[in-house]
C-alpha positions as CSV (number, residue, x, y, z in Angstrom):
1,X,-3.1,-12.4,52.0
2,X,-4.9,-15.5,50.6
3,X,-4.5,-15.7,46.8
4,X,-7.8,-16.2,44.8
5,X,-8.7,-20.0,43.4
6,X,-7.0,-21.2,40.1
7,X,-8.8,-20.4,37.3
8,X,-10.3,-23.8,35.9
9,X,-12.1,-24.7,32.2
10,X,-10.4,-23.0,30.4
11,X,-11.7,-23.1,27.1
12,X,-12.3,-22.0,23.4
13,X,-15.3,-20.9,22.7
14,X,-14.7,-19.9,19.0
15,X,-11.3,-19.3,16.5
16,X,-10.8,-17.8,13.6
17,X,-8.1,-17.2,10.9
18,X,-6.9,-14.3,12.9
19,X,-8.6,-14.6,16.7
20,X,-9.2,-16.7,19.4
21,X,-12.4,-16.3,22.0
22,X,-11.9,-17.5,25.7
23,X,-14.3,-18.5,28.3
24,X,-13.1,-19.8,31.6
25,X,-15.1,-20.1,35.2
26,X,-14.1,-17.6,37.8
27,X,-12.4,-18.3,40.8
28,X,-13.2,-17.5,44.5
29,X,-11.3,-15.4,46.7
30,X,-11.6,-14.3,50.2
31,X,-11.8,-10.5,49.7
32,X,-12.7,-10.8,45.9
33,X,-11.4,-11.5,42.5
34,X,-10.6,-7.9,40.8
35,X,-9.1,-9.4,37.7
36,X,-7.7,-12.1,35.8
37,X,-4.1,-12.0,33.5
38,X,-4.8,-13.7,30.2
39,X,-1.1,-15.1,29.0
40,X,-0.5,-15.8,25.3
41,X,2.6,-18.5,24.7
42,X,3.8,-17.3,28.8
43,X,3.3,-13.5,28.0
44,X,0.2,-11.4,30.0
45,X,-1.1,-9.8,26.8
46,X,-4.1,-8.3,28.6
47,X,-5.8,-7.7,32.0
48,X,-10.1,-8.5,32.1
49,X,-12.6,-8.2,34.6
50,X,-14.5,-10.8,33.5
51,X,-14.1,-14.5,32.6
52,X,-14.6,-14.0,28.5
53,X,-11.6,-12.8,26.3
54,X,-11.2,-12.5,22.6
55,X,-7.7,-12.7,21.1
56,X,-7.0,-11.0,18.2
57,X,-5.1,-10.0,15.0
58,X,-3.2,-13.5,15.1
59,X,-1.6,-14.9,12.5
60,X,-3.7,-18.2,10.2
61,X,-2.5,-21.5,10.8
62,X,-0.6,-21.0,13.8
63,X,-0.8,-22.8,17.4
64,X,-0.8,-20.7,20.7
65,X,-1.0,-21.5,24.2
66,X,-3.3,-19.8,26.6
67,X,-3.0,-19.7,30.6
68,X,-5.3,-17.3,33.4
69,X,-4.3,-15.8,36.3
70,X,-6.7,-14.6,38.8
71,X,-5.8,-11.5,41.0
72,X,-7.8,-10.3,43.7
73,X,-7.5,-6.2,45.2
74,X,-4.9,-6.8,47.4
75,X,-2.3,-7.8,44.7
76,X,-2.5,-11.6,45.1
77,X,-2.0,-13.5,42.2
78,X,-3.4,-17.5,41.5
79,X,-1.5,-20.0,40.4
80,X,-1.7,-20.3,36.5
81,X,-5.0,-22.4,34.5
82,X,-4.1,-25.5,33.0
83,X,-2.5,-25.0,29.3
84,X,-4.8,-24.4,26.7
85,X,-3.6,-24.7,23.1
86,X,-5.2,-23.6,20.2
87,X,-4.7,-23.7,16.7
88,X,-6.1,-20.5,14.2
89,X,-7.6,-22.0,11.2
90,X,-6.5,-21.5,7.5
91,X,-7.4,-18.1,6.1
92,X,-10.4,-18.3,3.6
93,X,-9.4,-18.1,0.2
94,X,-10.7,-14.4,-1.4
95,X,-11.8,-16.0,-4.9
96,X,-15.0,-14.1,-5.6
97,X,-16.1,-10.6,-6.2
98,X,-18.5,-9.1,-4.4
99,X,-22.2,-8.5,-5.6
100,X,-22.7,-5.3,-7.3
101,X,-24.1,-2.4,-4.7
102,X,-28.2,-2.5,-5.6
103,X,-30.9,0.3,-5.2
104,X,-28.5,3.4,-5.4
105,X,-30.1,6.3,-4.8
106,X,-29.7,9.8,-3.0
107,X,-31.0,10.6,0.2
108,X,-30.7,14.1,0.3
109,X,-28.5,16.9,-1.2
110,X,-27.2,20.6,-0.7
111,X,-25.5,22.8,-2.6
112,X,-22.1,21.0,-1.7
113,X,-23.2,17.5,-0.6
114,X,-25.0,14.3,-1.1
115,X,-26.3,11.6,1.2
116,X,-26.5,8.2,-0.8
117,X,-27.8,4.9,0.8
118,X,-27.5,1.8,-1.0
119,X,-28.4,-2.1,-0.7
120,X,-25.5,-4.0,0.6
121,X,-23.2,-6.2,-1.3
122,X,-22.3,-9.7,-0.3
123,X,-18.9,-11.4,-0.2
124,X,-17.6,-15.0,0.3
125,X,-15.4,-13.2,2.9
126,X,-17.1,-10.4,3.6
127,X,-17.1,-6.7,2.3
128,X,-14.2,-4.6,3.8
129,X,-15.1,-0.9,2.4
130,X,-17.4,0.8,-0.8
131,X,-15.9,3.4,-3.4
132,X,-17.6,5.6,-4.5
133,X,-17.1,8.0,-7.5
């Protein structure tokens, strides 16, 4: 009935616009750490076996706070990590067009379809989906 160590470096290992990656070291527990709470602004918003988590579909140029709980098999829980605030940077402006498809071509056909392959395009921000007609 020992509960597991408090999770300690709690950090950010890289943010986006839209998501947040964690790293933190893992605690030590007499029977075992099974898992550890990731909290978002005092809410668990997941449960991870390991000691990496990646937030997402946040919103840009927003601050959230990040705590860990550890919690070993016999329902134990560790006292909360230190605070970790983190700020999402500014979305990336989508100014620019992507490069036109290159090297069209089929790869195979039958009488009702056609396999095409193509040369990627390239995107300031990156290329979501193709249409083809």
């Amino acid at each position: 009935t020992v509960a597991p160590s408090q999770p300690t470096g709690l950090n950010v290992s890289k943010v986006t616009a839209n998501s947040v990656a964690l790293t933190w070291k893992a605690s030590t527990d007499n029977i075992g750490v099974k898992e550890y709470q990731v909290l978002r602004n005092g809410e668990v918003i997941d449960t991870v076996p390991g000691t990496t988590f990646i937030d997402k579909k946040l919103k840009a140029n927003t601050e959230y706070t990040y705590t860990i709980k550890a919690l070993d098999s016999a329902g134990n829980i560790s006292k909360e990590s230190e605070e970790l605030k983190v700020k999402t940077t500014n979305e990336i402006p989508d100014i620019e067009a992507p490069t036109q498809p290159k090297g069209l071509h089929s790869m195979s056909t039958t009488a009702t379809t056609v396999d095409l392959m193509w040369s990627p395009s390239e995107d300031n921000v990156g290329v979501d989906h193709y249409i083809v007609y």
